[in-house]
N, C-alpha and C positions, 0 to 999 in steps of 0.2 A: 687321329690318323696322321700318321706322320707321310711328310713326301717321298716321293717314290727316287731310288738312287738311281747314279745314270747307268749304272750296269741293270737294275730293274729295267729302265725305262729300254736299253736296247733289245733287253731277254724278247721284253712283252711287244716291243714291234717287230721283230722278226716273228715271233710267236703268231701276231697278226697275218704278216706278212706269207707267211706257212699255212696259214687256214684260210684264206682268202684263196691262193695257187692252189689248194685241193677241193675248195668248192668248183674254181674255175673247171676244174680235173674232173669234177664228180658231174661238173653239166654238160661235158665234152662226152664221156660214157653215157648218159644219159639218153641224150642226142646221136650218139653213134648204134647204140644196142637198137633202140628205136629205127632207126633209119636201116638199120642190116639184118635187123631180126623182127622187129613187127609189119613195121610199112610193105619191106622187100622190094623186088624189080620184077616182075609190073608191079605198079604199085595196088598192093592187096586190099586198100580199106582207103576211104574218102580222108580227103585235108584234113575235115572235120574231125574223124575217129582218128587221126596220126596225131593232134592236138593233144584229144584226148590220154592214147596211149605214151606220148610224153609226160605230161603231167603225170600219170602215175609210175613212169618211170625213174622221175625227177620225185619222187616220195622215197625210193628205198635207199637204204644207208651203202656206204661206198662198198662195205664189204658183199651185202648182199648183192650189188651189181655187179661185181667181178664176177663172184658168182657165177650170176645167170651168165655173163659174157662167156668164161669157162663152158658151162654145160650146152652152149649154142657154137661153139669154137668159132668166136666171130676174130679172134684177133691170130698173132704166129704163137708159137708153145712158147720164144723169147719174151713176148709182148705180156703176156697171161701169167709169166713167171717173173718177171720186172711189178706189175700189178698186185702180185701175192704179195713181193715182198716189201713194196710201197705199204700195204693196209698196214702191216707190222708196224711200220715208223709213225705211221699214221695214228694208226690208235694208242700208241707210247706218249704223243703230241695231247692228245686229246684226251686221255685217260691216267697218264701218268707220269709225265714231266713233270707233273707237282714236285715230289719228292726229287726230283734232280736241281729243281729252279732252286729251292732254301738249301740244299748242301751246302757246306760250308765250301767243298773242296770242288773241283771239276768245273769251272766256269767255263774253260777255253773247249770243254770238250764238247758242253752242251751247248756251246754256240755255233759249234763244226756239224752240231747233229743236227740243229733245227736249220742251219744256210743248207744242208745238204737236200730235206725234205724239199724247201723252197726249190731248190735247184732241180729237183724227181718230180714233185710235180708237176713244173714247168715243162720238162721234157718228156713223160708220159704224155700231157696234153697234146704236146705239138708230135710226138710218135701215132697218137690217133688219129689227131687232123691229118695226117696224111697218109693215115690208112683209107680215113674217109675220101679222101682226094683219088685215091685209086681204087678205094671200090667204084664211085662218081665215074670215074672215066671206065672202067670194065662195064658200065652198063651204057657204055657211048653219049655220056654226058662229057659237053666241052669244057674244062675245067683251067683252063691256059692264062684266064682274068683271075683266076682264086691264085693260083702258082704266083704268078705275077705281083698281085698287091703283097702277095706271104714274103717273095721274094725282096720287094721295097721296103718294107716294116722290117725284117731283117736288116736290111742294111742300115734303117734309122738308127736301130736299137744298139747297133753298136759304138 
């Protein structure tokens, strides 16, 4: 087995870097469909059963959670339509950028594709979190310490 070239070795950590930001994605939806669509306000079913119906909502694959998010209309029509066309990039990442990584041709393109995924990911996640943040406060939960810390990690990260 030969070493891997530095142009491999940046493909394969953004390539990382891109599936790590959509699992992060995938337990943010997970967590949100759960909390908007099983548990509800009041809350409908014990700690206990909210445990459980996350874990099995943390089992379905991304596409099937948008899904169900779609047919429960828990997010805006922008939000649910940023999400469709996320799974697309998504499963291009994960089912078929083979055939783009070995081209001979097109390196700068397939590095704009898979920074771009990381970059959707990212910003889906933080588009839910604060959707979740204003459903939280629509049911008169103070939410001003979450804003706040969101608010200072913001400013680190820059």
């Amino acid at each position: 087995m030969r070493p891997a070239t530095q142009e491999e070795v940046f493909i394969f950590t953004l390539m990382g870097q891109a599936l790590l930001n959509i699992q992060v994605l995938e337990e943010t939806l997970s967590g949100s469909i759960t909390l908007k669509a099983d548990v509800g306000y009041p809350r409908k079913v014990s700690l206990e059963e909210s445990y459980e119906l996350l874990k099995k909502r943390r089992s379905l694959p991304l596409g099937a959670a948008i899904n169900v998010a779609m047919q429960k209309e828990l997010y805006t029509d922008k939000l649910q339509k940023d999400l469709k066309a996320f799974l697309k990039e998504r499963n291009w990442l994960v089912h078929k950028s083979i055939d783009d990584i070995y081209a001979p041709t097109g390196k700068n393109m397939l590095f704009q594709r898979i920074i771009s995924i990381v970059h959707e990911a990212h910003r889906l996640q933080r588009e839910m979190e604060d959707d979740l943040i204003e459903f939280s406060e629509s049911i008169g939960l103070d939410m001003s310490r979450v804003r706040a810390d969101i608010k200072q990690w913001d400013h680190r990260c820059r």
